[in-house]
Phi, psi and omega in degrees: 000127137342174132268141172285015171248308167238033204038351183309143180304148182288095165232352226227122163304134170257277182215145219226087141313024210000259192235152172214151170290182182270154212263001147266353192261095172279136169286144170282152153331302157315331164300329201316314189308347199246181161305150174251184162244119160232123197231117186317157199222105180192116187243167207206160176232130191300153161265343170274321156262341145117001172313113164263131149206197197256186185256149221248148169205002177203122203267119199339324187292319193273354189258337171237066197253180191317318188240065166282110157306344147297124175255345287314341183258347173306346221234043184002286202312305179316301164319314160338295200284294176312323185272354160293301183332303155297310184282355164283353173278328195299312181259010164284302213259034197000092170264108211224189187334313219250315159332150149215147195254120156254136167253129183258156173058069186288301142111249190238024136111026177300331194253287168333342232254293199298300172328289190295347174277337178250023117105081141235112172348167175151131223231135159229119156308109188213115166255017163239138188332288183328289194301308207291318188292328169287325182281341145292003179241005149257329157123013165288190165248098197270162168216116191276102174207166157266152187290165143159179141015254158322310144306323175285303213279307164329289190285343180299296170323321191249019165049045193228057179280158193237159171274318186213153194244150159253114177232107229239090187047039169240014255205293179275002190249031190270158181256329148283062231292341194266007186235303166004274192296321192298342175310303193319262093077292155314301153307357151284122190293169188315308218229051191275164156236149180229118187275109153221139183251147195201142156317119135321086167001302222277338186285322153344295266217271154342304201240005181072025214249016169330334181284352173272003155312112122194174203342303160329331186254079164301332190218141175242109203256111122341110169335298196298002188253317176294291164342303165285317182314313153337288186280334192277004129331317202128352222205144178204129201259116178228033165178144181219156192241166179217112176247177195266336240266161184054052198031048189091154174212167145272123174266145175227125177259106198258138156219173220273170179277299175306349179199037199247144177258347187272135200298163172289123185276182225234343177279332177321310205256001181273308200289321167330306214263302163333263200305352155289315185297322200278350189078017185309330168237048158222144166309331164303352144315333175236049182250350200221049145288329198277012173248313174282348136211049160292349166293318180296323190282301206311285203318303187293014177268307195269012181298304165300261171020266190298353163286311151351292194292338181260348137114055208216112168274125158226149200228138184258180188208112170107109156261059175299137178311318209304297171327326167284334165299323173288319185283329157321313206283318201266328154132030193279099169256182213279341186291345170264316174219113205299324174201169174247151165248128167236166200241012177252075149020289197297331165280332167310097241074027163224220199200142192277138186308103150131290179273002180023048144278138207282173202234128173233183194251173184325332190283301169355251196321313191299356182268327177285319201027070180311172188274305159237155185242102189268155203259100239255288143000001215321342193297317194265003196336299201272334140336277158356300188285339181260356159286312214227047191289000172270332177304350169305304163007298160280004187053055158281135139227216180294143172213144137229146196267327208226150327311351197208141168269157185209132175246158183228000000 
């Protein structure tokens, strides 16, 4: 394989998850009796540009289809988050009546929302079915299309030029990242900004955060890969951000390279020069993830194992993608762990992709009243704990698998 940004050949290993289904396609009931798609889950890194991804075995449509199951609003913190986020662009960029704001990967309208609240114009980009209708029951405006190129030349052509672009944790789930990025680039008014936020490569790394691997995710990003990637595009990265969310992330503020007026701020050459100390564009950085977590998987086998043994009920919280790669990875049924809980209607009743553990809803657990809840989510820890600070009650407690297991 290439890379998918500069074609250079692939040799040098990241992390090798041997095989999984794609890690949203949850089962109906009706399915258990059939077969799964299990696609080897193994990523690798250019040595010419530093783009770690993943090896392609599956094409966006299957991966993002009609019953997408990520929701964005299941997430307090996350809404949160979204509505600073808007009102801190309304007033960098006075943004008013006369603005339009587009969100690519809008998803079921967690941000727009906040947009359409102060009556500043605005478009959302959604290709999957599931999410976009709910973000049309909000009274938004959807366009069920994948991003790219072409689309963008299209709304340019119908004079839907943007003032400010959103793209919110989709930077990685593109399979074409340079027809992507080049959307932007197109679809930016002279003197637009274009915000996108991505899990951060080096927190990846750091932190053992191996479970955010999987199908979905083509690319795991670096300033500095995203920066090449950027210019060679069109986009000159002129301010960067470091939030805790998804387990750190980077906000990155992009304007077009030929007419964008804003000077480059100082975090651009701060955060840069943070992944050069760190070897981020040396190979020794990336030899020894696959150890540390085939280390994670041990610990949580022997974690269920000995609860077991000890006659100690456990129950998980959050069906989370993140979460399916660690229970794919460590080989986890339902005979270790009986269910999962989640708070998304559309998941509920079904059953998780690889381990077909099944997904009910909060009262379950709150009827079981487990021994332990491990927080599958780890992102969301704290968020988790103080919605569900009633199992102390029960002298229930706490577990996370990533970065270490730990119980609390």
């Amino acid at each position: 394989m290439k890379c998918r940004h500069c074609a250079h050949p692939l040799t040098l290993n990241f992390l090798d998850l041997g095989a999984a289904p794609p890690s949203n396609a949850y089962l109906r009931a009706d399915a258990l009796q059939l077969p799964e798609i299990w696609l080897p889950l193994k990523l690798m890194v250019c040595e010419a540009c530093w783009l770690v991804q993943t090896l392609d075995f599956a094409g966006r449509e299957v991966l993002f289809d009609a019953d997408y199951a990520y929701f964005s609003s299941c997430s307090s913190s996350w809404l949160k988050h979204a509505e600073n986020f808007v009102s801190m662009m309304q007033q960098a960029l006075d943004l008013n009546t006369k603005s339009l704001v587009l969100e690519v990967a809008a998803n079921d309208g967690y941000l727009l929302q906040y947009v359409q609240k102060v009556g500043i114009p605005c478009l959302g980009i959604e290709p999957t079915t599931s999410t976009a209708s709910v973000a049309r029951a909000k009274g938004l405006t959807i366009i069920e299309r994948f991003f790219g190129i072409e689309l963008a030349k299209e709304l340019v052509e119908q004079g839907k030029m943007a003032d400010l672009t959103v793209a919110n944790n989709v930077l990685a789930h593109v399979p074409d990242i340079n027809d992507f990025v080049s959307g932007f680039t197109h679809l930016l008014k002279p003197q637009g900004v274009a915000s996108f936020e991505f899990p951060h490569l080096l927190n990846m790394v750091q932190q053992n955060q191996f479970d955010t691997a999987y199908h979905e995710h083509y690319s795991y990003l670096s300033l500095h890969a995203v920066r090449t990637i950027f210019e060679h595009n069109g986009l000159q990265v002129f301010d960067v951000q470091e939030w805790a969310t998804h387990g750190g992330s980077l906000r990155v503020l992009a304007q077009r390279i030929d007419s964008g007026l804003h000077p480059v701020k100082e975090s651009v050459a701060r955060i840069l020069a943070k992944e050069q100390e760190v070897g981020m564009t040396e190979i020794g950085f990336y030899r020894d993830v696959q150890i540390r977590a085939e280390q994670a998987k041990f610990d949580l086998l022997r974690f269920l194992l000995d609860c077991k043994s000890k006659g100690l009920r456990v129950a998980a919280y959050g069906a989370a993608a993140k979460g399916n790669t660690l229970l794919n990875f460590s080989g986890i049924r339902p005979d270790l762990l009986p269910y999962v809980v989640d708070i998304n209607s559309h998941k509920q009743g079904k059953y998780l992709p690889g381990s077909r553990i099944p997904i009910v809803n909060l009262a379950h657990l709150l009827q079981d009243k487990p021994d332990m809840v491990l927080i599958l989510p780890w992102n969301l820890q704290t968020e988790i704990m103080h919605d569900l600070a009633q199992i102390r009650s029960w002298h229930g407690r706490f577990a996370v698998a990533i970065p270490n297991l730990l119980v609390i």
